[in-house]
C-alpha positions in Angstrom: 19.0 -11.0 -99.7 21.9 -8.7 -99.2 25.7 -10.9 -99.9 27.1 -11.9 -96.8 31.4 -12.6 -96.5 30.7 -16.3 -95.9 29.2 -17.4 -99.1 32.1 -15.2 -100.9 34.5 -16.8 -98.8 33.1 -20.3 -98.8 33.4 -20.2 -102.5 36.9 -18.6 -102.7 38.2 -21.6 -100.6 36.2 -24.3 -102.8 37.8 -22.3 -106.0 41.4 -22.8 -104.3 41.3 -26.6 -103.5 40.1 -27.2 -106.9 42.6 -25.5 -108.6 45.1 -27.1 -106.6 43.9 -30.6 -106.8 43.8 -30.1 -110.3 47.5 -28.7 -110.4 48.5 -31.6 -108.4 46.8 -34.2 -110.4 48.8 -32.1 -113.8 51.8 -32.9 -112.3 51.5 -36.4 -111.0 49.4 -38.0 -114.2 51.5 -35.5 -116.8 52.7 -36.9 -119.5 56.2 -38.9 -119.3 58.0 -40.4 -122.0 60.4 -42.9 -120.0 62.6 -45.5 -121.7 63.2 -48.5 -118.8 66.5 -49.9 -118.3 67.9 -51.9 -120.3 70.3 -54.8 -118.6 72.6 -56.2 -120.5 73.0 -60.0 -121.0 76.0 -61.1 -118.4 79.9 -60.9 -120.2 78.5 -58.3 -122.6 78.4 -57.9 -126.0 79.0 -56.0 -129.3 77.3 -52.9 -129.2 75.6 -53.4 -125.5 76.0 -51.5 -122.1 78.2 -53.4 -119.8 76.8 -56.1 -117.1 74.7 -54.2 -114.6 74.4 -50.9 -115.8 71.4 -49.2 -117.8 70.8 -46.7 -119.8 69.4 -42.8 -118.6 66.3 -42.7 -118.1 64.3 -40.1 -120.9 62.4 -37.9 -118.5 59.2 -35.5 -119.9 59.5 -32.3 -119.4 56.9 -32.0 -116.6 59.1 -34.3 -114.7 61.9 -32.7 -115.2 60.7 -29.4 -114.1 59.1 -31.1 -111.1 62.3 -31.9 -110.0 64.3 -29.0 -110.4 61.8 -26.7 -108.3 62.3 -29.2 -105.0 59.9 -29.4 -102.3 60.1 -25.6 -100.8 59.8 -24.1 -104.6 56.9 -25.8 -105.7 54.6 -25.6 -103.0 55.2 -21.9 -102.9 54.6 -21.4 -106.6 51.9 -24.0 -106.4 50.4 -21.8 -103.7 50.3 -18.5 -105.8 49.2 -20.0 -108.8 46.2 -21.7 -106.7 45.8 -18.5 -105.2 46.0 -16.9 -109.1 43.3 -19.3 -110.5 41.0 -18.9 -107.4 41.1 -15.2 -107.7 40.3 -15.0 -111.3 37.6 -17.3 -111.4 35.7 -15.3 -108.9 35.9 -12.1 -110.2 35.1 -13.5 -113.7 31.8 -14.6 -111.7 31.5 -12.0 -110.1 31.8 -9.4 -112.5 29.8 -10.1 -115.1 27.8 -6.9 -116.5 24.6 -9.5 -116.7 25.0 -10.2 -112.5 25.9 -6.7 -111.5 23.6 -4.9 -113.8 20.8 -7.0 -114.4 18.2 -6.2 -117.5 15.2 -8.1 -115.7 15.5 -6.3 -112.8 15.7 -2.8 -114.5 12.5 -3.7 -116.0 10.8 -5.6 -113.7 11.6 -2.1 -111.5 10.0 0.3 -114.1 7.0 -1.4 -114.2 6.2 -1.9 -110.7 6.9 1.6 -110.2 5.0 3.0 -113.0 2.2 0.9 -111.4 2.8 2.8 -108.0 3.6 -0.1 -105.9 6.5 1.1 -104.2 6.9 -1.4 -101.5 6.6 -3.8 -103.7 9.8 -2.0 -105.6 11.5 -1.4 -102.6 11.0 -5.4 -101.7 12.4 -6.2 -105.3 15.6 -4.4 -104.6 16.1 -5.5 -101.4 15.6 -9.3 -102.5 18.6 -8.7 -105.2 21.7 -9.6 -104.8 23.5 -7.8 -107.7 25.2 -4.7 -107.5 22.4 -2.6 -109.0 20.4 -4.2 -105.8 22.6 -3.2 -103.4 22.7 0.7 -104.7 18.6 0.8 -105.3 18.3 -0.5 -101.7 20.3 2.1 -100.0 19.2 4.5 -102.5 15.5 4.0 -101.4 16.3 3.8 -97.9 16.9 7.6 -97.8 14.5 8.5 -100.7 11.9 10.1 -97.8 14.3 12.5 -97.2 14.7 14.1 -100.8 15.9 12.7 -104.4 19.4 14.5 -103.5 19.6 12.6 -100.0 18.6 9.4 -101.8 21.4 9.7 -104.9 24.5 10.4 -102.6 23.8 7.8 -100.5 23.4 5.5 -103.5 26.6 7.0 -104.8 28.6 6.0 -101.6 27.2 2.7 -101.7 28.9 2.3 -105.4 32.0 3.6 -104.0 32.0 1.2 -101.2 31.1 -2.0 -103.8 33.9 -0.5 -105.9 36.5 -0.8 -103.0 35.6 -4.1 -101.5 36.3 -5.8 -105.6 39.5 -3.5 -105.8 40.3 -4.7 -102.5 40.5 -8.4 -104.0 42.0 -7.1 -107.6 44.9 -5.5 -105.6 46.1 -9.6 -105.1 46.4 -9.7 -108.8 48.5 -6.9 -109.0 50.8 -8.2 -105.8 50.5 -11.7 -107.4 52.5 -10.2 -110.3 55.2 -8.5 -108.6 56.0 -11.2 -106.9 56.3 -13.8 -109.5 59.9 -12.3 -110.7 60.6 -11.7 -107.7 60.3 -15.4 -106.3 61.7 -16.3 -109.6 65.2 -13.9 -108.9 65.3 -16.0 -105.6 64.9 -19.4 -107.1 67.8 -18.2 -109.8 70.1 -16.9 -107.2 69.9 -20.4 -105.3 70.8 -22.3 -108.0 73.8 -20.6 -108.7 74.3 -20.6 -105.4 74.6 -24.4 -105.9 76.4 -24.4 -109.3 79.1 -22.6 -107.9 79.6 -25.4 -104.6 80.2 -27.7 -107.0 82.9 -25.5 -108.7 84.1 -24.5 -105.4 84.7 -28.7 -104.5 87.4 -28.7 -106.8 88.3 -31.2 -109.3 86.6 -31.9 -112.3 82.8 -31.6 -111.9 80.4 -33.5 -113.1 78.4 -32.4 -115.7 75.5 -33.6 -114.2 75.3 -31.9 -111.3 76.3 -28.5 -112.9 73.3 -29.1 -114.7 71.1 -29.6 -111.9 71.8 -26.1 -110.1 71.5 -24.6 -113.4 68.0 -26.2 -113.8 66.8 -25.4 -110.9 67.6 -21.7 -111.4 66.4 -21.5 -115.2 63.1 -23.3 -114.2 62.1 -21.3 -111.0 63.0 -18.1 -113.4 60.7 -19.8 -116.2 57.6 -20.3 -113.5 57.8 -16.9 -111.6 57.6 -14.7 -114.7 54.8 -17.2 -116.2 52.5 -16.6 -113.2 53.5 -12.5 -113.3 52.7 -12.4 -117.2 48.5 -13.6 -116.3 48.7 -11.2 -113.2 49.3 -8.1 -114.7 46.9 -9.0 -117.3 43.6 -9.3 -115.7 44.4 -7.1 -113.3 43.9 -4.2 -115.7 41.2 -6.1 -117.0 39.0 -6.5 -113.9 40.2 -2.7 -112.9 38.7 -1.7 -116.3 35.5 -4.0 -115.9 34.7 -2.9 -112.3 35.2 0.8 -113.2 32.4 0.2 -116.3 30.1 -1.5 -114.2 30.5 1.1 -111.0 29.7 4.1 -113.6 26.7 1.6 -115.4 25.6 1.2 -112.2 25.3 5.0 -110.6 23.3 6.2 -113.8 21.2 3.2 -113.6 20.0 4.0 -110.2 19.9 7.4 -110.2 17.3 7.2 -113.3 15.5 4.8 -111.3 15.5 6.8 -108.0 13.9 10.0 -110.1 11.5 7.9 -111.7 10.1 6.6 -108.5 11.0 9.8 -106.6 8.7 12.0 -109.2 5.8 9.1 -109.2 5.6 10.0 -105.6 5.1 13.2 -105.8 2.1 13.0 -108.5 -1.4 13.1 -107.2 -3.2 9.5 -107.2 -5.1 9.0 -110.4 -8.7 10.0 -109.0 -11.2 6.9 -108.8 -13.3 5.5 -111.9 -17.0 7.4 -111.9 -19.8 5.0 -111.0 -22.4 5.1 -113.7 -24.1 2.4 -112.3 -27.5 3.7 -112.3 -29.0 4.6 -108.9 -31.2 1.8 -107.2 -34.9 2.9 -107.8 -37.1 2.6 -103.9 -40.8 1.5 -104.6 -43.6 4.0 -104.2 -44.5 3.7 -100.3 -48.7 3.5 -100.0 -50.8 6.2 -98.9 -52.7 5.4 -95.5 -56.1 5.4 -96.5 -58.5 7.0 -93.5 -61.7 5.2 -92.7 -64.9 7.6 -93.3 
């Protein structure tokens, strides 16, 4: 059956909500080291915190960084890296030199063909999904026109399998420009926010210097870790669909000459019958009454 968008599509949304349930369930069951408040007995006493107050509360480091993205920050970021994870997986699925070039197919192929059942090849192809499948089908299709025919329109059919994955890689590649780039946004606001405070007059509180500083370090921190994975499979999967697009044209055009040129050969001529040759019985000779 030849790949339709929805399954592809279907599965790329399936891919995202996973990922981000499991990024939501990271940051809501992460680890948290917290130390409760302490109260102190009423009056106070030697060494303790004063009536009413407690003491800071020891926040993990997920936490922390939870907080100092706010609301807009991480469901942006939690959207690209869905988006990253999602994209990734796919073309790790789909990309596999076992799917696209398959070796049971290849040989499965060659023997039908060297048996001379060409429809039965043709109907092989045409059932496969992979992107050998897809080439041998559109190959054949034109094959009654000339081996030459038949190899540029497999050719074009690599070329148009090769776009449609580069199409999807290209995300990677925008995926990682724009992790600095939200990251330079995130850093600008926070010191954006840092320098309110300053601007307020007085003396500051260290806390909330802090907290604009945070922000911007942490967003910084985030946007270059999603760019860093980016850029990396990117020129992976560019590499890996460029191998399996040149696997694949050589593959089928083998294929195609092999079934083009058993074609073209005379039908082996048919088994002699020795059976021997059924013997008739002796017919009577009409005797003629004197």
């Amino acid at each position: 059956m030849t790949p339709s968008a929805g399954p592809s599509c279907k599965r790329l949304l399936t891919l995202v909500f996973c990922a981000f349930l499991a990024l939501t369930m990271l940051g809501v069951a992460g680890p948290r080291e917290l130390t409760p408040g302490v109260h102190a007995q009423e009056g106070g006493g030697e060494g303790g915190t004063p009536s009413g107050e407690t003491t800071p509360e020891k926040k993990s480091m997920v936490k922390h960084m939870l907080e100092s993205l706010g609301p807009v920050f991480l469901i942006l970021l939690g959207f690209v890296s869905v988006s990253l994870i999602a994209i990734v997986v796919l073309l790790a699925m789909d990309l596999r030199m076992s799917a696209a070039v398959p070796p049971d197919f290849v040989q499965d192929f060659t023997d039908i063909v060297n048996k001379r059942q060409f429809k039965a090849a043709y109907d092989l192809a045409r059932n496969d999904s992979s992107f050998l499948g897809r080439v041998m089908t559109t190959g054949m299709g034109r094959l009654q026109y000339g081996i030459e025919d038949a190899r540029e329109a497999a050719f074009q059919m690599v070329d148009t399998i090769k776009s449609s994955k580069e199409q999807l890689i290209a995300y990677l590649a925008t995926i990682g420009t724009l992790g600095p780039m939200i990251g330079l946004v995130g850093t600008v606001m926070g010191m954006v926010k840092t320098f309110m405070v300053l601007g307020q007059g007085g003396q500051p509180k260290p806390s909330e210097l802090a907290s604009g500083i945070s922000e911007a370090l942490v967003i910084t921190l985030l946007g270059i870790a999603l760019s860093v994975p980016a850029i990396f499979f990117h020129t992976f999967f560019r590499n890996r669909v460029i191998r399996i697009s040149m696997d694949s044209a050589n593959i089928a055009d083998d294929l195609l000459t092999q079934m083009y040129h058993n074609s073209r050969k005379p039908a082996p001529p048919a088994a002699p019958d020795n059976r021997p040759a059924p013997t008739t019985a002796p017919t009577a000779t009409a005797v003629k009454p004197a």
